[in-house]
N, C-alpha and C positions, 0 to 999 in steps of 0.2 A: 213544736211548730214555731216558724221563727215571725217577725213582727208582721211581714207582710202576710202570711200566709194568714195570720190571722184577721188581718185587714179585709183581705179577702173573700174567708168565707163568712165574714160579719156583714160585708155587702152583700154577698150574693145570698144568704138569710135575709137580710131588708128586702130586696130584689124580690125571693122570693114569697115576701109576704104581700108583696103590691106596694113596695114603700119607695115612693120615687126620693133619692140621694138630693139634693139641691146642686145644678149643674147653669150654668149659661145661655143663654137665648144663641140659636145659630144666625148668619147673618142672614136677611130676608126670610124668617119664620114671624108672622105676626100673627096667624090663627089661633084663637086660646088651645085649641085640640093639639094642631101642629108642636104647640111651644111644649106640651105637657108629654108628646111623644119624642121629640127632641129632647126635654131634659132625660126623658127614662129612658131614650138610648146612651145617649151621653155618660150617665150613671153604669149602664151596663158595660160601656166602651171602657171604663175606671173599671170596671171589676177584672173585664181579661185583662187587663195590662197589671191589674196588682196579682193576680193568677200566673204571669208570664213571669214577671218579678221574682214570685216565691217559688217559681216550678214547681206549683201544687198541681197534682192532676187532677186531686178531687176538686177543688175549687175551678179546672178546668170543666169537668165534665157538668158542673154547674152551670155554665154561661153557655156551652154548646146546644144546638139543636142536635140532637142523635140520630139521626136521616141519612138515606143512603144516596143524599145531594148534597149534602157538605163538601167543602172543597179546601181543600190547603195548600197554600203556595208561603214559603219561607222566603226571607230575603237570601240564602244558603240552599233553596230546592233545586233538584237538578230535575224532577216530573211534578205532575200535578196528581196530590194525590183527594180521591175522588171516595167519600163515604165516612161514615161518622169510626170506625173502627179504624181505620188507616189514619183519618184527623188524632185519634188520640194516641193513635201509636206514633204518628210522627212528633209529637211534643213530648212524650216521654222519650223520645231518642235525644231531643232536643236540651231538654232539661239534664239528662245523662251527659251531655257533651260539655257542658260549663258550670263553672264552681259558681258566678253569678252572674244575675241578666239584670241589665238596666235600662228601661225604657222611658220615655218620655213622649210626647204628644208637643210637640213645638207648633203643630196646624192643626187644625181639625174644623172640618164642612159636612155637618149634619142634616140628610134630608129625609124626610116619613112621608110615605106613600099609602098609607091602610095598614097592609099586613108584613109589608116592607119598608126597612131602611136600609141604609148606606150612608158609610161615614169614611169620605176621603181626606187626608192629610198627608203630614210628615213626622217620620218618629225618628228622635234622637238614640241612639242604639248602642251602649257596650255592653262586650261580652268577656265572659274570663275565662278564657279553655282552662281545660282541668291538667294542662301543661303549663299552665301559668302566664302564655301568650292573652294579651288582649287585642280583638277585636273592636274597632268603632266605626261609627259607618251613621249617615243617615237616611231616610229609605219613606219612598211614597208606600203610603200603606193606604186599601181599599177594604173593608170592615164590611158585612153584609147582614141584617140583621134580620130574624122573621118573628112576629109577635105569635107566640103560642101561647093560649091557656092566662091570657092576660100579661105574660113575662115576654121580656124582647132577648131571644137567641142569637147566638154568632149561626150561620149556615157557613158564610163563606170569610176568607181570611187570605190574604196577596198585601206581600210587603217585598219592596222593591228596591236594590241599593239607589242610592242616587250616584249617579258614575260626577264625578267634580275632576274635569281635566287639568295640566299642570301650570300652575300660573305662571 
């Protein structure tokens, strides 16, 4: 397993012992509750992106909700696929399709509701097709989180190039 992948499921082991990561205050979160589900979304938003990183699927199917309302949309989807078996079969295509994935978090606006968050930004994105072309691109990404069992799960997942006309 290579560094990330390890990173990964070292987090998503804390994650899932109730160990909130130490993460950033979002901006206009001032409730001690709010800030404390804010950081442990935040923490869980680092674990899929070091998941997506090391194209571990086990480490994916760690941070998923396994519901048949999960939702996946790629910044590369051509339909929306709809359910925790097709969510996992499209990252394993995904991860099949590049020698490596680099992401980044250049924005991120974390907000917690109860049993829901949502965490919109923007992700810095290259990719290495396994032809040796590289891909780069950056892309609005909308993150959907539901608190199960005291852990914060991805349900839903929509990344979106940013189209940059020609100057």
């Amino acid at each position: 397993m290579n560094r990330f992948g390890i990173v990964a499921v070292t987090s998503v082991s804390l994650l899932t012992l109730g160990v909130a990561l130490p993460a950033g205050k979002a901006v206009g979160q001032e409730k001690p509750q709010q800030t404390s589900d804010v950081e442990r979304v935040n923490a869980a938003s680092q674990v899929f992106i070091a998941a997506i990183s090391a194209r571990d699927i086990r480490a994916m199917e760690q941070v998923w909700a396994h519901e048949s309302y999960a939702t996946f949309i790629g910044p590369l989807s051509t339909t929306v696929v709809v359910g925790w078996d097709g969510v996992k079969k499209s990252w394993e295509m995904r991860f099949n399709q590049f020698d490596r994935v680099t992401i980044s978090l250049a924005e991120s606006h974390i907000h917690s509701n109860g049993k829901v968050a949502w965490a919109v930004g923007v992700e810095k994105v290259e990719l290495l097709r396994n032809d040796g072309g590289i891909l780069k691109f950056d892309a609005f990404v909308t993150n959907v989180f539901e608190e199960q069992d005291g852990r914060w799960l991805l349900v839903s997942h929509q990344a979106t190039p940013i189209f940059r006309g020609a100057k």
